[in-house]
N, C-alpha and C positions, 0 to 999 in steps of 0.2 A: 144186483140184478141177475148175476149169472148165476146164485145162488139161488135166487127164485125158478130160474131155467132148466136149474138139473135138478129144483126139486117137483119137476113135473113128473107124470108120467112119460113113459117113452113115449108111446102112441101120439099125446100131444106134444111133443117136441119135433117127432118127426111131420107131424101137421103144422105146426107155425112154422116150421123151416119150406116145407114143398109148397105149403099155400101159394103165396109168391108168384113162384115159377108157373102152378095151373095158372090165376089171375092173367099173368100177362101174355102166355098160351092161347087161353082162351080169348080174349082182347085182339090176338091177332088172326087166332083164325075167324073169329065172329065179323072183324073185319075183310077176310077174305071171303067168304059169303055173301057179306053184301054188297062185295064189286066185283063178284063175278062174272058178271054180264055187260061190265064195262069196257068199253071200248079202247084200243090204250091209243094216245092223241097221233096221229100222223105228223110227224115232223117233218120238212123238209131238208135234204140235206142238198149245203150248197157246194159246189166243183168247181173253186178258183182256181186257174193256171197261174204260173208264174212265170217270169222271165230271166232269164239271166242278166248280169248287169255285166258288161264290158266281156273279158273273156275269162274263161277258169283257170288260173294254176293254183292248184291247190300248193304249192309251196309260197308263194306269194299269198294273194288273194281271189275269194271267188267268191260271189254274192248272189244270190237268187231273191224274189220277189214279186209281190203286187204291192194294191197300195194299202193292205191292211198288215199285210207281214214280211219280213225280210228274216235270210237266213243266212248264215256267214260260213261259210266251209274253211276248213285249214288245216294245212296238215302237220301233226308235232310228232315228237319221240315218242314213242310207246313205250308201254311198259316192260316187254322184254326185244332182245334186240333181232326177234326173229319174225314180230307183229308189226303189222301198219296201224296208225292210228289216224283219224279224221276225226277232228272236231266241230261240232255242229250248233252255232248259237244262234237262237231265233230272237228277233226283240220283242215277242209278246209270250203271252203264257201258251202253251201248247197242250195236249193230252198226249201226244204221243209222235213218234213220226220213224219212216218208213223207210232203206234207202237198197239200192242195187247198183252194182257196179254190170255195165252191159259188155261185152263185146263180139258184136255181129250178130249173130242170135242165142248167146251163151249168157243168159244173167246167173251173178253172184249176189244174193242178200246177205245183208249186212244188218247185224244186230248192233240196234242203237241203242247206249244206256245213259240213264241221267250219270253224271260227273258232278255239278257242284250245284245243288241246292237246286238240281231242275232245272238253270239256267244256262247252265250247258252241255251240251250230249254229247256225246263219242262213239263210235265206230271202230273194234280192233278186227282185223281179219290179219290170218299169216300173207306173210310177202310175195308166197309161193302163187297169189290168185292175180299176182299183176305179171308174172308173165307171160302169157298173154294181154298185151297193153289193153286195157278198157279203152272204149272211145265215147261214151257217156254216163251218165250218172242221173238214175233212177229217182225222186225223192216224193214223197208223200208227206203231209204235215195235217196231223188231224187238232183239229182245236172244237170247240164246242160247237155244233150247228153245220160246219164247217170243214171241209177237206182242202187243202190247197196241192199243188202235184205240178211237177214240172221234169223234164227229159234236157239234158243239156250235156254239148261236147265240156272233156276236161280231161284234161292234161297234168300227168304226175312230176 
């Protein structure tokens, strides 16, 4: 077969190879044309609060929720001995989620990153942002349709 391919000319060789690529080009813009006057669907997004459940110390345990999601806070060793780390497991799938350390009117965000398979997130910030003691914790949880968001004291 690839002896039948090189012994084309260029000209067609370089036409059965781009072909292709116009085709499915074309395909998608012929497709954007014809909905371009489409409307795109209004979805609503819903703003579930949650609550805390008993109290926070994140060295122990501290738990946030409604009755679709629950979030587990906890704090472990970090990765160097100069970083916090907080760990963050939702019992449902999430898309993403949000968190800030407050204190008074001072928030620190905090970059949350998946850890093992999605199923659980962390938060490393240096140690240098807790002294000044935070007195709540920020959290946003977006999941499909869906924002969940809760404010709560908590204690290192």
């Amino acid at each position: 077969m690839l002896k039948w391919f090189f012994g084309l000319s260029v000209h067609l060789r370089i036409a059965i190879i781009i072909a292709p690529v116009f085709i499915i080009g074309g395909y998608g813009l012929a497709d954007l044309w014809a909905t371009r006057k489409n409307p795109e669907p209004n979805t609503e997004l819903k703003m579930l609060p949650m609550e805390l459940v008993g109290r926070c110390e994140l060295a122990a345990n501290c738990q946030v929720g409604n009755e679709n999601l629950k979030v587990v806070l906890k704090y472990v060793p970090a990765s160097q001995s100069d970083l916090v780390r907080i760990e963050l497991t939702p019992n449902d799938r999430i898309r993403g989620m949000e968190m800030a350390l407050v204190s008074g009117d001072k928030e620190e965000h905090i970059v949350i990153e998946p850890l093992r398979c999605e199923t659980v997130l962390y938060g490393e910030f240096p140690a240098t942002v807790l002294n000044v003691k935070p007195t709540k914790i920020r959290l946003a949880v977006a999941q499909f349709g869906k924002v969940s968001y809760s404010e709560f004291p908590v204690t290192f």
